[in-house]
Backbone atoms as SQL, in Angstrom:
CREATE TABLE atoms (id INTEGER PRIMARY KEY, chain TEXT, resi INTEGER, resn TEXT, atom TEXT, x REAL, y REAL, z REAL);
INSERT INTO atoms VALUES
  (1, 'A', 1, 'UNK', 'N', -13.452, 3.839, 4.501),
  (2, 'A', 1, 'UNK', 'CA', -12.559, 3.984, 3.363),
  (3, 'A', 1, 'UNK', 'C', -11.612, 5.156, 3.569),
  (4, 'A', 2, 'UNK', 'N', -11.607, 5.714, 4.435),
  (5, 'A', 2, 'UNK', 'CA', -10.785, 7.318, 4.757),
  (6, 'A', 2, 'UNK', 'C', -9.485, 6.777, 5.112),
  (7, 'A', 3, 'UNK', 'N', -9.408, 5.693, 5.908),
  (8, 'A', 3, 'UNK', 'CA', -7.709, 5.601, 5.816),
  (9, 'A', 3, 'UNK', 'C', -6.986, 4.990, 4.432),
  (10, 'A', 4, 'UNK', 'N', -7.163, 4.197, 3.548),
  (11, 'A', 4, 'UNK', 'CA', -6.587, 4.088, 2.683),
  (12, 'A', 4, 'UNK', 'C', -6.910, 5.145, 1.687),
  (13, 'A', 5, 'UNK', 'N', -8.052, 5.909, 1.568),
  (14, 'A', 5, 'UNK', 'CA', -7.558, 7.095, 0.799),
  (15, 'A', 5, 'UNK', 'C', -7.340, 8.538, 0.966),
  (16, 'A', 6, 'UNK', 'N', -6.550, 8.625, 2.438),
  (17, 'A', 6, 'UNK', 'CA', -5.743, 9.524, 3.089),
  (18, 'A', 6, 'UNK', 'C', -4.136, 9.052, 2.936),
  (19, 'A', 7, 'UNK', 'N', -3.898, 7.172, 2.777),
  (20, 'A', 7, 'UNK', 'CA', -2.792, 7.279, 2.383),
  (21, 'A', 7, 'UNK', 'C', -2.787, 7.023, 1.159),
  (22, 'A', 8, 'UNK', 'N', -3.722, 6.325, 0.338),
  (23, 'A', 8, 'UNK', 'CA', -3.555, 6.978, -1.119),
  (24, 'A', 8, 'UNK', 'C', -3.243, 8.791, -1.829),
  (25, 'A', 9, 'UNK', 'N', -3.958, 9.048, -0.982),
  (26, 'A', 9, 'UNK', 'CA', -3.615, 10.677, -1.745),
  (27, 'A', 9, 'UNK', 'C', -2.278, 11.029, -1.127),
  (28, 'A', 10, 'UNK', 'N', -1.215, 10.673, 0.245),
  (29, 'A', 10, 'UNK', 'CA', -0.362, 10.714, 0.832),
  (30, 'A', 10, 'UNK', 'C', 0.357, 10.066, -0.435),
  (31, 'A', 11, 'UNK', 'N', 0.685, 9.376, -1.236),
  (32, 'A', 11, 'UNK', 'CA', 1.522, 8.324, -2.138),
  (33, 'A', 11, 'UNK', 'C', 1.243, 9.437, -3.586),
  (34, 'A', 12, 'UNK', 'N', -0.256, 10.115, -3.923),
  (35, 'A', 12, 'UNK', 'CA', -0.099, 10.414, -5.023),
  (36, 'A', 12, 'UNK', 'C', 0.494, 12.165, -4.794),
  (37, 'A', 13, 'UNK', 'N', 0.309, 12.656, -3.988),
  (38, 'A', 13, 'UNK', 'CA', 1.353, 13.686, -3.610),
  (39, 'A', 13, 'UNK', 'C', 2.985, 13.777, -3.750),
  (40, 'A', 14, 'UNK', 'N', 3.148, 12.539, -3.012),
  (41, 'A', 14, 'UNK', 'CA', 4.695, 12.171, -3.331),
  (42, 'A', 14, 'UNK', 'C', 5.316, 11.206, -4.978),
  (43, 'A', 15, 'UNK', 'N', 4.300, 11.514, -5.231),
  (44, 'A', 15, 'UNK', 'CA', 4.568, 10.063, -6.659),
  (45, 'A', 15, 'UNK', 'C', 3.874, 11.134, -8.222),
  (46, 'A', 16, 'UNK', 'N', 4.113, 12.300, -7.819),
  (47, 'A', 16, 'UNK', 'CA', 3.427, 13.085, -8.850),
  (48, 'A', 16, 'UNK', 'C', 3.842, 12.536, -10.518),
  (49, 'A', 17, 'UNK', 'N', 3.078, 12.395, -11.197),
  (50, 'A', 17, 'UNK', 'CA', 3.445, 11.724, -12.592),
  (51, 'A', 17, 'UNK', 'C', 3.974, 10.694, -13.169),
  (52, 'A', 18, 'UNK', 'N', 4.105, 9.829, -11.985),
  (53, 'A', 18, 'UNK', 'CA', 3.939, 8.227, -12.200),
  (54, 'A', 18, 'UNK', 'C', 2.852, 7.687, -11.926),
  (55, 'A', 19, 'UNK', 'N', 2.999, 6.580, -12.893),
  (56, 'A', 19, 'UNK', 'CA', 1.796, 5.899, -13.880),
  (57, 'A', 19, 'UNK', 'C', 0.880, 5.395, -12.200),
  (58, 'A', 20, 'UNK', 'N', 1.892, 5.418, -11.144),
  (59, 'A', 20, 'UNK', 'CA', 1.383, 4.364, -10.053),
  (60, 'A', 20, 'UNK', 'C', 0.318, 5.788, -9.505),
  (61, 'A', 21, 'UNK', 'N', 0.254, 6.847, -9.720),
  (62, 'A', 21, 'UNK', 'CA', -0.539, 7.927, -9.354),
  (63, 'A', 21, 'UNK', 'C', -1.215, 7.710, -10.423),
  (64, 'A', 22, 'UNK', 'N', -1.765, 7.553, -11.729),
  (65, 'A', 22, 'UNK', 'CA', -2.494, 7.674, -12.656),
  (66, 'A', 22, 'UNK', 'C', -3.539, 6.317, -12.294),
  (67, 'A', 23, 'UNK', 'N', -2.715, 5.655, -11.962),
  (68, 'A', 23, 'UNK', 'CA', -3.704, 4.257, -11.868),
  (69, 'A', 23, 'UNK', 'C', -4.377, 4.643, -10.405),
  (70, 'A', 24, 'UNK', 'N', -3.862, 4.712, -9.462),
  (71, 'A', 24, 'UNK', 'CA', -4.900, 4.954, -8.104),
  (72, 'A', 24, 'UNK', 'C', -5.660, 6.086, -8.361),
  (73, 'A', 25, 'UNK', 'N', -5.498, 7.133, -8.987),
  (74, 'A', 25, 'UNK', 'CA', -6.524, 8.068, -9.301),
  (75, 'A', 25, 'UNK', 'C', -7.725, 7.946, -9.960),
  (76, 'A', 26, 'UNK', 'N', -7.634, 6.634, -10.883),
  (77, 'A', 26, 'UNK', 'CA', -8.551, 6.353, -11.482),
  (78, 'A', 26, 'UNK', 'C', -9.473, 5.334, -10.847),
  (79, 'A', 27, 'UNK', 'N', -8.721, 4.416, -10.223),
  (80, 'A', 27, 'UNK', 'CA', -9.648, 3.472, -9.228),
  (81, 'A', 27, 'UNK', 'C', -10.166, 4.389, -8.363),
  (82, 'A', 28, 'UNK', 'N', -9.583, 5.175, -7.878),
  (83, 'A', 28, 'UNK', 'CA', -10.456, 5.733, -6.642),
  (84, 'A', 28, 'UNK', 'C', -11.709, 6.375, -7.462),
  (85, 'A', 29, 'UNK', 'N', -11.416, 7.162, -8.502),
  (86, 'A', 29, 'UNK', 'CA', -12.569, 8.070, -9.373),
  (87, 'A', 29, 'UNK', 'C', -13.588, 6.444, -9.504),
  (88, 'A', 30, 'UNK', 'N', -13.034, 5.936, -9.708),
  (89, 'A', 30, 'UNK', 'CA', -14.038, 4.671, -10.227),
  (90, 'A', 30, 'UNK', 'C', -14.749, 4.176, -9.413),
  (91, 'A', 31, 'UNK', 'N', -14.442, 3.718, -7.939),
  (92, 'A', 31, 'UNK', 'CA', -15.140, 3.786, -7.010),
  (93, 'A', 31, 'UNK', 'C', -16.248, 4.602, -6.160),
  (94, 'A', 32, 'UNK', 'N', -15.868, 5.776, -6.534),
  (95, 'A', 32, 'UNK', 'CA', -16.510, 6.771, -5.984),
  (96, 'A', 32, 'UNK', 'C', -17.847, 6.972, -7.282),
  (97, 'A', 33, 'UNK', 'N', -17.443, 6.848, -8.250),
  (98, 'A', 33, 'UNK', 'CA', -18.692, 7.170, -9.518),
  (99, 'A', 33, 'UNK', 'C', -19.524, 5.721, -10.279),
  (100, 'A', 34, 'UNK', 'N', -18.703, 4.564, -9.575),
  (101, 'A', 34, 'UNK', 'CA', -19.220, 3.646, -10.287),
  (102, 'A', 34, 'UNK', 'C', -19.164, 3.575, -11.418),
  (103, 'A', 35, 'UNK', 'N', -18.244, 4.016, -11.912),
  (104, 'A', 35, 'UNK', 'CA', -17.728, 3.609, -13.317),
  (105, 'A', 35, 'UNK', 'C', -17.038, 2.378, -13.120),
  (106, 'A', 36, 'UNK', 'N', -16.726, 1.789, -14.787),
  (107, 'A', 36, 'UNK', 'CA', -15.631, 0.824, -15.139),
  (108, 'A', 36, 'UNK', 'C', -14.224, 1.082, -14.265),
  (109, 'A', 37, 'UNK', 'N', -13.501, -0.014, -14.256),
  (110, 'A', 37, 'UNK', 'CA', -12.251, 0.499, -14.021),
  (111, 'A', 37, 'UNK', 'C', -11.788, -1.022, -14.713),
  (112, 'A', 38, 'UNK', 'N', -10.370, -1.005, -15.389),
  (113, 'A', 38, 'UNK', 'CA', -9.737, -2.204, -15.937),
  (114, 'A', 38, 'UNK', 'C', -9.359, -3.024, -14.694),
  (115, 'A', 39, 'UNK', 'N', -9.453, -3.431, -14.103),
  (116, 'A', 39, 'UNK', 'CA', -8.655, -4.314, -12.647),
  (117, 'A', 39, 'UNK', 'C', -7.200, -4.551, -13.241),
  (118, 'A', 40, 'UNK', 'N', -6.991, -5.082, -14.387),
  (119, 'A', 40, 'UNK', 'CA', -5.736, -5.507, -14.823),
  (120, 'A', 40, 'UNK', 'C', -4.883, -4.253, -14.547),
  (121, 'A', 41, 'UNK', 'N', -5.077, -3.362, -14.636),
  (122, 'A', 41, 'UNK', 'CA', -3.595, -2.089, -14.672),
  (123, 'A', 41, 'UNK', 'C', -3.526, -1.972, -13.139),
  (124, 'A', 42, 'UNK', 'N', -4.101, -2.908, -12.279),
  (125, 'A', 42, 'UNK', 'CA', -3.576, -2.825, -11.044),
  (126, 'A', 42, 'UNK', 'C', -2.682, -3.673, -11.162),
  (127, 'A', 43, 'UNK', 'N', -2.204, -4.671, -11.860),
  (128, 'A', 43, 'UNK', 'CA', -0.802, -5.233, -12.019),
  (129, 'A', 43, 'UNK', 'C', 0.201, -4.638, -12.141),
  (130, 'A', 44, 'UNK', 'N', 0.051, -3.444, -12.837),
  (131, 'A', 44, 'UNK', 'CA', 1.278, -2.954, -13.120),
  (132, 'A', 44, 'UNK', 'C', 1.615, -1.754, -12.238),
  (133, 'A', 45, 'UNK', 'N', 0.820, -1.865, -11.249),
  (134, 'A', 45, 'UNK', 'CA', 1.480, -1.061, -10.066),
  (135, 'A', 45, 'UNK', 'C', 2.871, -1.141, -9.338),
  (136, 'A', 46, 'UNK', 'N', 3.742, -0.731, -8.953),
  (137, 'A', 46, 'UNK', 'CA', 4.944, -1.013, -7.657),
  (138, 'A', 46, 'UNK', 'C', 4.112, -1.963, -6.667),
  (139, 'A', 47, 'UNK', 'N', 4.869, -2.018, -5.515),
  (140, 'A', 47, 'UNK', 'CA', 4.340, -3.125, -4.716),
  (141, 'A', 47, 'UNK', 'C', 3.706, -2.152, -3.189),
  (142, 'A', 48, 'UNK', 'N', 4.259, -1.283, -3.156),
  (143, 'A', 48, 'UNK', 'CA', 3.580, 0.150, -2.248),
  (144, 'A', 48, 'UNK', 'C', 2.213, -0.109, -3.055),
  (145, 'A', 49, 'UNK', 'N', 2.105, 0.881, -4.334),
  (146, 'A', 49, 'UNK', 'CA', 0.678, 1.211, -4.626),
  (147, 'A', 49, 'UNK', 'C', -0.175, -0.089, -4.998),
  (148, 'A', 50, 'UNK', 'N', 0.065, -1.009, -4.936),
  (149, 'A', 50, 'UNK', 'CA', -0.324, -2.243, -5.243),
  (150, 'A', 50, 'UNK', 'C', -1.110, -2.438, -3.980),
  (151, 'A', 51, 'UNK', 'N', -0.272, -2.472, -2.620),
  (152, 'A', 51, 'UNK', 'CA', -1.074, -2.780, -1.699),
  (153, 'A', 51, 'UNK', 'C', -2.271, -1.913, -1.080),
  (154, 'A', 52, 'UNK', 'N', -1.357, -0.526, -1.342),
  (155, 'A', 52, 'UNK', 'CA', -2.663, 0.428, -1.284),
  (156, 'A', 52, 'UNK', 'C', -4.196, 0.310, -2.018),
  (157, 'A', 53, 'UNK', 'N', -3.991, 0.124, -3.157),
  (158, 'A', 53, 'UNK', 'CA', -5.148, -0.194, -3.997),
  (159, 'A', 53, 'UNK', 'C', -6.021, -1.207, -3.410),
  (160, 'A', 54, 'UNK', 'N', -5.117, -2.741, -3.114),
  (161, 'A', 54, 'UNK', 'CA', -5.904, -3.394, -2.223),
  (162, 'A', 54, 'UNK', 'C', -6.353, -3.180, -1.040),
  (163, 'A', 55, 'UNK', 'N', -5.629, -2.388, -0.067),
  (164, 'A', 55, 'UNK', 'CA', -6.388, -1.651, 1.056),
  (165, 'A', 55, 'UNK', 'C', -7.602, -0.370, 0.602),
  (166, 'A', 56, 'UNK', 'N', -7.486, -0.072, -0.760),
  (167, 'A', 56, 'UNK', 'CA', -8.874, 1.005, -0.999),
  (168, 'A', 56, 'UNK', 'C', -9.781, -0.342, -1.027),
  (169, 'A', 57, 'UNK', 'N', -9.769, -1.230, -2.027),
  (170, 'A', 57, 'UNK', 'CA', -10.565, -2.446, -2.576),
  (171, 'A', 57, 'UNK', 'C', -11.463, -3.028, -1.227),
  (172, 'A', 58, 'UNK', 'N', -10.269, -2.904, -0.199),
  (173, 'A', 58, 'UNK', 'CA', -11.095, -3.957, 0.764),
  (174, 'A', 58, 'UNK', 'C', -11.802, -2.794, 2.018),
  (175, 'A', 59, 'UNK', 'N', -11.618, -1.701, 1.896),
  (176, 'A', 59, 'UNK', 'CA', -12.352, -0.525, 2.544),
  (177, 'A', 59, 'UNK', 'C', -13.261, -0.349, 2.198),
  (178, 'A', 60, 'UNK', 'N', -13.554, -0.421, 0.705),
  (179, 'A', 60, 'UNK', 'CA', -14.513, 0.018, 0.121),
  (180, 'A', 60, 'UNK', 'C', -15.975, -1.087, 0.167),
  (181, 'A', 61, 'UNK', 'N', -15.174, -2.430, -0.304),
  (182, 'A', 61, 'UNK', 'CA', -16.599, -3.400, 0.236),
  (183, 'A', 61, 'UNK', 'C', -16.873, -3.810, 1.229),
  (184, 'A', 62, 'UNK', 'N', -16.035, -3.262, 2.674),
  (185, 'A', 62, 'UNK', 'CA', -16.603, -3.131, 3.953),
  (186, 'A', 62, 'UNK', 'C', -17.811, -1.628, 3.976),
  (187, 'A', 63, 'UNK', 'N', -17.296, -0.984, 3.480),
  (188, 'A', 63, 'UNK', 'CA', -18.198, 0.216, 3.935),
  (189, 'A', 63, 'UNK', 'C', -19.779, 0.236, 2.381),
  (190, 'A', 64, 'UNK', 'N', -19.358, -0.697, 1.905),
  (191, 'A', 64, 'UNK', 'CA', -20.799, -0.919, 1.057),
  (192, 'A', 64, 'UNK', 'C', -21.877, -1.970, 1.406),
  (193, 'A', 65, 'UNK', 'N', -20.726, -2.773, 2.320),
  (194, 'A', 65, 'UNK', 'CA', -21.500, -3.926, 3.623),
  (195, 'A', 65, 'UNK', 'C', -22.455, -3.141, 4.012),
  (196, 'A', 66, 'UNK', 'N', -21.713, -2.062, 5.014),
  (197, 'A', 66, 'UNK', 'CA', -21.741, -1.119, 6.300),
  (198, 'A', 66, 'UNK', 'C', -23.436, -1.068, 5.194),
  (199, 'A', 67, 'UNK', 'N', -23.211, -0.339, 4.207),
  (200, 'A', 67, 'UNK', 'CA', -24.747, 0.529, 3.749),
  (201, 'A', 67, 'UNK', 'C', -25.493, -0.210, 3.680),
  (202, 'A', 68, 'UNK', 'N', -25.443, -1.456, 2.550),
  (203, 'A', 68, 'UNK', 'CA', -26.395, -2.271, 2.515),
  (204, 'A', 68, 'UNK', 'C', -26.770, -2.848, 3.572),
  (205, 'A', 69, 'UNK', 'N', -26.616, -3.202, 4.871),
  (206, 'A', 69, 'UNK', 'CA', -27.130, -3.790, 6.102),
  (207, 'A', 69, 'UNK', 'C', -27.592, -2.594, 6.552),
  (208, 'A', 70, 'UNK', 'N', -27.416, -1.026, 6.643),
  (209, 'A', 70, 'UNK', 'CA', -28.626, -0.004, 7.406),
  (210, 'A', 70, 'UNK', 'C', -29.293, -0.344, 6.742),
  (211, 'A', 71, 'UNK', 'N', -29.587, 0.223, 5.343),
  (212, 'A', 71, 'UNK', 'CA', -30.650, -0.026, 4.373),
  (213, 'A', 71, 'UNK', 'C', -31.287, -1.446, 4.686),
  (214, 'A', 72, 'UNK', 'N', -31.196, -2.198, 4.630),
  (215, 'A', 72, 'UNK', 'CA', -31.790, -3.513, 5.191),
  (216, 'A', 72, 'UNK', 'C', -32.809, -3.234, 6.264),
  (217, 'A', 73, 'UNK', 'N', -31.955, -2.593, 7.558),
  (218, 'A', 73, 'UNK', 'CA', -32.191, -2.691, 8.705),
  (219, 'A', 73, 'UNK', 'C', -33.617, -1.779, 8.710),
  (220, 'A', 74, 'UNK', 'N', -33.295, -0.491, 8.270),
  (221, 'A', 74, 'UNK', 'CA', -34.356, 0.162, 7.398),
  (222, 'A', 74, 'UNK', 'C', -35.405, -0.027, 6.733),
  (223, 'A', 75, 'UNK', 'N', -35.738, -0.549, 5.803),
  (224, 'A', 75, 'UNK', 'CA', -36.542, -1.345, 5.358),
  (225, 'A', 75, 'UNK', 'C', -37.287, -2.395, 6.574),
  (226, 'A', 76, 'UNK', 'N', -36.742, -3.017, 7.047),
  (227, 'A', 76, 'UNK', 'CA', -37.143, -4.330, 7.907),
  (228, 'A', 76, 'UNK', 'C', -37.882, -3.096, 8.752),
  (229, 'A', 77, 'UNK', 'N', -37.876, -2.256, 9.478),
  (230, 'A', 77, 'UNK', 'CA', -38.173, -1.421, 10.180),
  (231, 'A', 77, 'UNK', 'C', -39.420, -0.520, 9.830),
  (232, 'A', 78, 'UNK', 'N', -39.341, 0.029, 8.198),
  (233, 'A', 78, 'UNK', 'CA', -40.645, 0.347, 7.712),
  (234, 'A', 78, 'UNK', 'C', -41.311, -0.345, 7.343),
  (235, 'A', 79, 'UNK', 'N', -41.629, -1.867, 7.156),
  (236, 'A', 79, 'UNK', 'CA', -42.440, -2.966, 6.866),
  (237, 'A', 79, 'UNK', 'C', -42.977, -3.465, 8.573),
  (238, 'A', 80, 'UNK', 'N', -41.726, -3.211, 9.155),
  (239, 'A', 80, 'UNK', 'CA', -43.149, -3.494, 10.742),
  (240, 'A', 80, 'UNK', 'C', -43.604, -2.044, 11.068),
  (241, 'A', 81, 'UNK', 'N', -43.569, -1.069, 10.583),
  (242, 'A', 81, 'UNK', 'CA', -44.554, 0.263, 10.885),
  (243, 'A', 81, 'UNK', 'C', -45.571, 0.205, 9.885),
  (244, 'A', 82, 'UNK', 'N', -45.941, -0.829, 9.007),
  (245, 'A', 82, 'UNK', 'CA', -46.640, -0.771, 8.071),
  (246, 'A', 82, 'UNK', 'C', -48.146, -1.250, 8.830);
């Protein structure tokens, strides 16, 4: 997830106090805490932060793949040391 939110924070640096910085700030907070997030106010992004968001979106459930398969792998591993 580090490259889309190295260029997310790259966009909210340059985009200080537009709504398109208010909305990726909050998805990202949302991702990171597992909170709610509305999906809909990703509509009303520009078409830059729009795609960014979808490049956090699709980083993020690769690298929750990534966990849940160690953890798996893990498990499978302390059940044959059992």
């Amino acid at each position: 997830m580090a490259n889309a939110v190295k260029t997310i924070a790259k966009y909210i640096r340059n985009n200080p106090g537009s709504s398109g910085e208010e909305i990726l700030r909050g998805l990202c907070a949302a991702l990171e805490s597992q909170e709610a997030f509305e999906i809909h106010r990703i509509y009303e992004l520009d078409k830059k932060a729009f795609d960014l968001a979808l490049d956090l979106l699709e980083e993020w459930r690769f690298d929750r793949h990534v966990v849940e398969r160690r953890l798996q792998k893990y498990m499978e591993q302390k059940d044959d040391e059992s």
